[in-house]
C-alpha positions as CSV (number, residue, x, y, z in Angstrom):
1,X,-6.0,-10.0,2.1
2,X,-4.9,-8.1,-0.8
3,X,-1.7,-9.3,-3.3
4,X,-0.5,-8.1,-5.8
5,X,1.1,-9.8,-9.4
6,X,4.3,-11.3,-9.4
7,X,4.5,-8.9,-12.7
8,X,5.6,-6.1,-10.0
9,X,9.2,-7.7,-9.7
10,X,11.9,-4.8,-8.9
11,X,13.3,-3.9,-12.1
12,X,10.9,-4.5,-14.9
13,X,10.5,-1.9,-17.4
14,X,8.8,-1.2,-20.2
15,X,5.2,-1.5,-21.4
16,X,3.0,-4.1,-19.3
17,X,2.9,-7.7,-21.3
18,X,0.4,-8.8,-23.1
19,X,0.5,-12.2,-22.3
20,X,0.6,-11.7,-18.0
21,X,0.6,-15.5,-17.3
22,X,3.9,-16.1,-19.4
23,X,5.9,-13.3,-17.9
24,X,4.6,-14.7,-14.5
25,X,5.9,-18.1,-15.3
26,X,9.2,-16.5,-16.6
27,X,10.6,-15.3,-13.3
28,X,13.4,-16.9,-11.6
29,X,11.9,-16.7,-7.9
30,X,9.2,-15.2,-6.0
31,X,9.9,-12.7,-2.8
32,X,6.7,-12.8,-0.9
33,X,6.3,-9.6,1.9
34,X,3.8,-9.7,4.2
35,X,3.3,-6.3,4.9
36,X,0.0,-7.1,8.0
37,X,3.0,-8.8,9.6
38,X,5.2,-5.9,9.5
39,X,2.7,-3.8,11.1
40,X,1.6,-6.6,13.8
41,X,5.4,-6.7,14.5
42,X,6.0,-2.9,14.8
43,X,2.4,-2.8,16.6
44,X,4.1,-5.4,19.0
45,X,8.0,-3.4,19.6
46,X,5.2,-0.4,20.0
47,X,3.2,-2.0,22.9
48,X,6.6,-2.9,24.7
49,X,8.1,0.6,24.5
50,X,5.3,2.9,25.9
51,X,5.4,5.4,26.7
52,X,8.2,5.7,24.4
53,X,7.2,6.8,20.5
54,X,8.0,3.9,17.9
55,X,9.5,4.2,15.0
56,X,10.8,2.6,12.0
57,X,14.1,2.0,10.2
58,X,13.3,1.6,6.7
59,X,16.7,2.4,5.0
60,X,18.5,-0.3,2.4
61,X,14.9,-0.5,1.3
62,X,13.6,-1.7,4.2
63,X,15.8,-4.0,4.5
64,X,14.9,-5.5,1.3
65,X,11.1,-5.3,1.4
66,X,10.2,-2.2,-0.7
67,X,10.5,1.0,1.6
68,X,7.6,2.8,-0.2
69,X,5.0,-0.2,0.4
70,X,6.5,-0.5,4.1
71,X,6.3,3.1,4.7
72,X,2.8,3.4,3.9
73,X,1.5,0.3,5.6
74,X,2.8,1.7,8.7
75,X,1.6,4.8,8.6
76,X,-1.5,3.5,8.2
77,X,-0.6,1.3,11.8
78,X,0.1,5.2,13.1
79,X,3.8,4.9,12.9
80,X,5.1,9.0,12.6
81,X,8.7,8.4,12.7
82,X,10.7,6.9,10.1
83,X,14.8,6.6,9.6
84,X,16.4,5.8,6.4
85,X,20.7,5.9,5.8
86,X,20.8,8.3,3.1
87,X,18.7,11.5,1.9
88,X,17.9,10.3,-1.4
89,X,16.3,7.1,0.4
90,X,14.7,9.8,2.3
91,X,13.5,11.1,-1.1
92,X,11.8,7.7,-2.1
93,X,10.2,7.5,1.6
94,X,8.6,11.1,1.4
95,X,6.3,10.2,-1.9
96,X,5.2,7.1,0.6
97,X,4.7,8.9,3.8
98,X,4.1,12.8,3.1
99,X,3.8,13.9,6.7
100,X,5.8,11.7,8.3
101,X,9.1,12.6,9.9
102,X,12.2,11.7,8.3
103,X,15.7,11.6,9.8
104,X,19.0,10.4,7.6
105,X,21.3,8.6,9.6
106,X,24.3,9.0,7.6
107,X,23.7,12.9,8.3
108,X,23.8,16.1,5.7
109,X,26.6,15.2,3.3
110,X,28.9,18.1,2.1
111,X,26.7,20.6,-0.3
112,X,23.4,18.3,0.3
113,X,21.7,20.7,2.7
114,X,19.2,22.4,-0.2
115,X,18.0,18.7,-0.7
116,X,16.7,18.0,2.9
117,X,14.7,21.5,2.6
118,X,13.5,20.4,-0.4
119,X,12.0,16.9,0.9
120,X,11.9,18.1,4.4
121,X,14.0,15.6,6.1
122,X,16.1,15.8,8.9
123,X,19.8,15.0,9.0
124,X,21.5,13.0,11.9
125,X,24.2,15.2,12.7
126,X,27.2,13.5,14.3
127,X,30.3,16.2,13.5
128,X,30.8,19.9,14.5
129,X,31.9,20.3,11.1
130,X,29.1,19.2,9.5
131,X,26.7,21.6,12.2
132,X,28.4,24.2,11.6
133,X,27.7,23.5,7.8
134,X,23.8,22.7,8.5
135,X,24.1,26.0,10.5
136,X,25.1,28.0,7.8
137,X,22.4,26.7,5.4
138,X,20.0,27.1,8.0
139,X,20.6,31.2,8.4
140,X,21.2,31.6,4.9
141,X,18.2,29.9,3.4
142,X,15.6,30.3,6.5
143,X,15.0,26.5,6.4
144,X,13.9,25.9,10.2
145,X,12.8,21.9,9.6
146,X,15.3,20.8,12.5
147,X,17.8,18.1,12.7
148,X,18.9,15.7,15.2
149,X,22.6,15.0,16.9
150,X,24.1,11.8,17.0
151,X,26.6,11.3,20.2
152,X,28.6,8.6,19.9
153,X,28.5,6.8,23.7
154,X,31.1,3.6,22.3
155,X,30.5,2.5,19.2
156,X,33.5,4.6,17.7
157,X,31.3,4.9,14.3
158,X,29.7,8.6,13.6
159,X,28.7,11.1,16.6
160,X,30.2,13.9,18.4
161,X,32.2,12.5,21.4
162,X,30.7,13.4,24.8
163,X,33.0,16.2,24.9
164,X,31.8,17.9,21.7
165,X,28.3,17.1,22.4
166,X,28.9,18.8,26.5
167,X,30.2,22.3,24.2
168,X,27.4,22.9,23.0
169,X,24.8,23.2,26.1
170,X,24.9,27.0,26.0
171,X,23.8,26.9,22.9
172,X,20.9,24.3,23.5
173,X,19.7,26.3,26.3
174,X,19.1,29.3,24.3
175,X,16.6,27.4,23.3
176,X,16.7,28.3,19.6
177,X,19.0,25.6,19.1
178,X,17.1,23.8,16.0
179,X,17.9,20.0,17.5
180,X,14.4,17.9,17.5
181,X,16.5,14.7,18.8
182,X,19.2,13.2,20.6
183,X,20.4,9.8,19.7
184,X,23.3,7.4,19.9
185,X,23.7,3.6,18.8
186,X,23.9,0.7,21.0
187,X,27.1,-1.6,20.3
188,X,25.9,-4.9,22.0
189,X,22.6,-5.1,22.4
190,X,21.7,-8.6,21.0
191,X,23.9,-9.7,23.6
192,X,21.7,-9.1,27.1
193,X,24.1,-9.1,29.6
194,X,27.0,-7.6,28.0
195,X,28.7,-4.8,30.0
196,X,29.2,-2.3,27.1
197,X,25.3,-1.7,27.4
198,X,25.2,-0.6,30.5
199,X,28.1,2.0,30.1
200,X,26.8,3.1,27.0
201,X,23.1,3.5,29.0
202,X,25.5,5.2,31.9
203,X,26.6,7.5,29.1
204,X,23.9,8.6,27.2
205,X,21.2,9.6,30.0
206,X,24.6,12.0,31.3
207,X,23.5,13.3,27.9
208,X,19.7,13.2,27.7
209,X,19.8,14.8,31.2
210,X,22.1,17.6,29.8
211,X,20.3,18.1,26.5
212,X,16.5,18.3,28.6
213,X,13.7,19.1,26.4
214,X,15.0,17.7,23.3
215,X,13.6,14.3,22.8
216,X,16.2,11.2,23.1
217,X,16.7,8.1,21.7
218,X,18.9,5.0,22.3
219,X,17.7,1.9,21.9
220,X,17.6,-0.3,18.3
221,X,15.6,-3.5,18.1
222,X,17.7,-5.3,20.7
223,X,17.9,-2.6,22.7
224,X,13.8,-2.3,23.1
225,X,14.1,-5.9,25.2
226,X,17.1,-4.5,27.3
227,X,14.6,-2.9,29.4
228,X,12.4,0.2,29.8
229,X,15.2,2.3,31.2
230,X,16.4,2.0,27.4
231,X,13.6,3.7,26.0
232,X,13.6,7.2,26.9
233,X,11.7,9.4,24.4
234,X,11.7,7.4,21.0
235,X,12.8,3.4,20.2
236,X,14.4,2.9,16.5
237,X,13.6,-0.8,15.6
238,X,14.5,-2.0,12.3
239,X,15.6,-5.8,12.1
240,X,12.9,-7.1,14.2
241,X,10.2,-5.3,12.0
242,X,11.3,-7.6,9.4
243,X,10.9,-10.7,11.4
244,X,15.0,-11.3,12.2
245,X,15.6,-12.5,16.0
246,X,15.9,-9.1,18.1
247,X,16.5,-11.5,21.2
248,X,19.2,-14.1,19.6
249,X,19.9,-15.8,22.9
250,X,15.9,-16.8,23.2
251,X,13.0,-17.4,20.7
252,X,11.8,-14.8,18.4
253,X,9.2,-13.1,19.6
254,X,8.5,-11.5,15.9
255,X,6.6,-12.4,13.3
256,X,8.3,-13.7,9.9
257,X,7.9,-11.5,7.1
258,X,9.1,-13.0,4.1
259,X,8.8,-16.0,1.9
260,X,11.6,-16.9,-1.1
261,X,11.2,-19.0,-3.7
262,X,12.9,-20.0,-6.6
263,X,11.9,-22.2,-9.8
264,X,13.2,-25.5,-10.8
265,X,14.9,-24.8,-14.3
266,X,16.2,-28.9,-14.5
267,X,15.1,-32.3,-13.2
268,X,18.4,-35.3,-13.1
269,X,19.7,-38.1,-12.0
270,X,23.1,-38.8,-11.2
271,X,24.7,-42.1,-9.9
272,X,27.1,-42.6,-6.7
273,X,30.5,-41.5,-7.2
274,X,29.5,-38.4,-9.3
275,X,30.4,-34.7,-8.1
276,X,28.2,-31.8,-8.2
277,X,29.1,-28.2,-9.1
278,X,32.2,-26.3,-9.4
279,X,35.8,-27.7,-7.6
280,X,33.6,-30.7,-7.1
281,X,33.1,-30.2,-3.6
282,X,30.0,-32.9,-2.9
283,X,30.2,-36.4,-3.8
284,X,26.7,-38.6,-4.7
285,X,26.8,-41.6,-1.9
286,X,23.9,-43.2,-3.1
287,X,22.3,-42.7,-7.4
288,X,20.8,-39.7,-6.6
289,X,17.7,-37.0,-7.9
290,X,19.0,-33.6,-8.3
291,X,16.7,-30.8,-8.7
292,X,18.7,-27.5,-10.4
293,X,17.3,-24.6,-9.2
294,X,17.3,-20.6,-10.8
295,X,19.0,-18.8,-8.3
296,X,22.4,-18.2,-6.7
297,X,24.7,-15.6,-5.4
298,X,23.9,-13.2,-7.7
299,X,20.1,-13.6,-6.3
300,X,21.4,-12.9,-2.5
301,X,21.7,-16.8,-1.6
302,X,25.2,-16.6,-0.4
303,X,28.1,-19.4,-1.7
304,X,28.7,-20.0,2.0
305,X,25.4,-21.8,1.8
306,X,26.7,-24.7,-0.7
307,X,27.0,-28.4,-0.4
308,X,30.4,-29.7,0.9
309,X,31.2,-33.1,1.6
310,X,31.6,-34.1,4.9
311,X,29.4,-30.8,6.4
312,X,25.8,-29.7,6.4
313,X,24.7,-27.8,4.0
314,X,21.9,-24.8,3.9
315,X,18.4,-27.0,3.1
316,X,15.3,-25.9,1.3
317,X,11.6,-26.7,1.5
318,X,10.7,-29.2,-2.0
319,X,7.4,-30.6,-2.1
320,X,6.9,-30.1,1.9
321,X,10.6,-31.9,2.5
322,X,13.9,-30.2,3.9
323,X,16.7,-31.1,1.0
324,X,20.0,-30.3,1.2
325,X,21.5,-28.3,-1.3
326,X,23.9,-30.4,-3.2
327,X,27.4,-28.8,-4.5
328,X,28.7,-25.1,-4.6
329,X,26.0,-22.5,-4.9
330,X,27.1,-20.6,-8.4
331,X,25.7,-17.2,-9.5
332,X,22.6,-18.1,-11.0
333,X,22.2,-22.3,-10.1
334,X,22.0,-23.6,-7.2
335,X,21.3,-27.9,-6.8
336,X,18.8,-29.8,-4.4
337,X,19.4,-33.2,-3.3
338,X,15.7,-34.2,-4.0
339,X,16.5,-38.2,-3.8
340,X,14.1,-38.9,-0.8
341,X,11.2,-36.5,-2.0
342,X,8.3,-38.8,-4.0
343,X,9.4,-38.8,-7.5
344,X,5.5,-37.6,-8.7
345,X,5.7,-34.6,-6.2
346,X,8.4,-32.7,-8.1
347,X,8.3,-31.1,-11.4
348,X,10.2,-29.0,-13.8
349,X,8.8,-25.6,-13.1
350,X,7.9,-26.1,-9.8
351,X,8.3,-23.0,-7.1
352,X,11.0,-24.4,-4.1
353,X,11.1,-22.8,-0.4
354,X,14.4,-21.3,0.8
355,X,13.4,-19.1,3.1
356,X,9.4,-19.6,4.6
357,X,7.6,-23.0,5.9
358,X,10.1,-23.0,8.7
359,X,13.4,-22.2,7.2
360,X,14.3,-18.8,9.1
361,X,15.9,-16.0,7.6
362,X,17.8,-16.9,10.7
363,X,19.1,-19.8,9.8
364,X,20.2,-19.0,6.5
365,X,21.8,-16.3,8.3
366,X,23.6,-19.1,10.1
367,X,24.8,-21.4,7.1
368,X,25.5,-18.1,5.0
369,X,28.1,-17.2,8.0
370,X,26.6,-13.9,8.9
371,X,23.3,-11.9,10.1
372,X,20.0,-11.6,9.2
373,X,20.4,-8.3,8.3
374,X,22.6,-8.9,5.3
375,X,20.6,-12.1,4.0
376,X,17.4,-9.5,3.9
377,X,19.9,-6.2,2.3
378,X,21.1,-8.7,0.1
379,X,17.7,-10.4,-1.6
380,X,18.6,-9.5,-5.5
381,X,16.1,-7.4,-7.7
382,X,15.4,-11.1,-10.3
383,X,12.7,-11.9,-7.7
384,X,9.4,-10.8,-8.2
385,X,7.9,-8.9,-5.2
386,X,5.1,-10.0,-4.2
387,X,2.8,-8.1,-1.2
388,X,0.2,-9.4,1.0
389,X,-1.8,-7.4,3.4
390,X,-2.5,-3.7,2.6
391,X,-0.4,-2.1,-0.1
């Protein structure tokens, strides 16, 4: 299993060091990525969707994993078909995956056209303004890479209404229409039995039969474990590639992805009665071992997360042990309550878990007050990267 050095942390600039291990030792945390996970996980939603194409939603980065080494791992896993948010994530993808397809979500944004001709991506078209635009750029420039059109079947977010989307059969059965796929975006998904996926189902095969021959998509991560009558021509996962629960009301079926650490910066002990942190929101009950960490909020590890008295607090792996994280979590510091860990088993310097060795990006999701999707999108650029598996 190949890694590589933690000396590839997002951000660095500049010649490399000339002393490797002290640079090493200087970062604040370590984001490990597994990338053979990634794949086993795509390889896994792949298997489940047949005969459906897979592909991959690596916009915000890949959620925070480094689209360029994602991209290429799973393109070597066979994976054609990638999505990213915006065309100059598109840009960053192409370099990684030269004949892949690319489609950007977010569609062609007012004078961008040349740019998608010029990386040859495809733009998720959800307004007849903005077709009418591509249209034009199409006839005047020649450019005949294709684009796809977004119907919006309930979310109320970008896509033609069904309407708009029904106005333009004649032109799709000319056959020269220039659309490679139809999509929409399911609302509820996570949630199995809710009734908005069914209408929204109901909805958009009225407009995969009307658009025939023109590949379709609906379903998202969730959406691949509603059910094969979901799948239709192409599944989009993205969350569950990165190991975050697809199936929230039963176990994960995905592998985890990532592993964050963070370095202890202080070692001290503070007797009962003392506070912790700003507004001194945790009280010491007992003399107590505090290890200060070097990472907060401004590192992606939400304030939410902080120790309170009177409620449970967010916990991290030291030395093996779950510890609960004592006081308000500031921008850079964060404190451990490391009292019932053996005194010789915790150092200054020392790496601490607070997301791997059981600690879910899941349930930091939970004690942050919000999804796994924005703990990943919100891992700051002071960790070192670190990949596993084939880069």
């Amino acid at each position: 299993m190949k890694q590589t050095s933690i000396l590839s942390a997002a951000g660095a600039t500049g010649s490399k060091p000339s002393h490797d291990a002290a640079w090493d030792a200087a970062v604040n945390g370590i984001l490990t990525i597994d990338l053979d996970a990634i794949v086993a996980n795509w390889r896994k939603l792949d298997s489940r969707a047949v005969p459906a194409e897979c592909s991959a939603v690596i916009k915000a980065d890949a959620y925070g994993c480094g689209a360029a080494p994602v991209a290429r791992a799973l393109v070597g896993a066979g994976c054609k078909t990638f999505f990213v948010a915006t065309a100059v994530e598109a840009r960053a993808v192409r370099l990684a995956a030269p004949g892949a397809t690319i489609y950007v979500l977010d569609g062609c944004f007012v004078g961008a056209a040349e740019a998608f001709a010029e990386i040859d991506a495809r733009p998720v078209i959800g307004d007849l303004a903005e077709l009418a635009e591509w249209d034009a750029f199409c006839r005047r420039s020649g450019w005949s890479g294709g684009a796809a059109l977004h119907v919006d079947t309930g979310m109320s977010r970008l896509g033609l209404s069904m309407a708009e989307a029904q106005s333009l059969l004649p032109r799709v059965h000319t056959g020269n229409h220039g659309l490679t796929l139809v999509l929409s975006h399911l609302a509820c998904a996570e949630t199995i039995d809710h009734p908005m996926n069914a209408r929204q189902l109901g909805a958009f095969r009225e407009i995969a039969q009307a658009f025939s021959g023109i590949p379709a998509s609906l379903a998202n991560s969730s959406g691949i474990f509603l059910g094969p009558h979901f799948g239709f021509e192409m599944v989009r996962p993205g969350a569950a590639l990165y190991g975050i629960n697809p199936t929230p009301e039963a176990d994960n079926p995905m592998k985890p992805v990532i592993q964050l650490q963070a370095r202890i910066v202080q070692l001290r002990n503070i007797e009962r009665g003392e506070t912790v942190g700003y507004g001194a929101t945790w009280t010491a009950r007992r003399p107590t071992r505090l290890a200060v960490v070097a990472a907060g909020y401004a590192d992606g590890y939400f304030r939410a997360a902080g120790g309170v008295d009177g409620v449970r607090s967010a916990e991290v792996m030291v030395a093996g042990r779950r510890c609960p994280i004592a006081g308000r979590i500031s921008m850079d510091l964060l404190a451990v309550d490391i009292t019932d860990v053996p005194p010789n088993a915790v150092r200054r310097g020392h790496l601490v878990t607070l997301i791997g060795e059981g600690i879910t990006v899941d349930e930091v999701a939970h004690h942050f007050d919000t999804i796994g999707y924005e703990v990943m999108t919100s891992l700051g650029h002071r960790y070192a990267r670190v990949y596993r598996g084939a880069v």
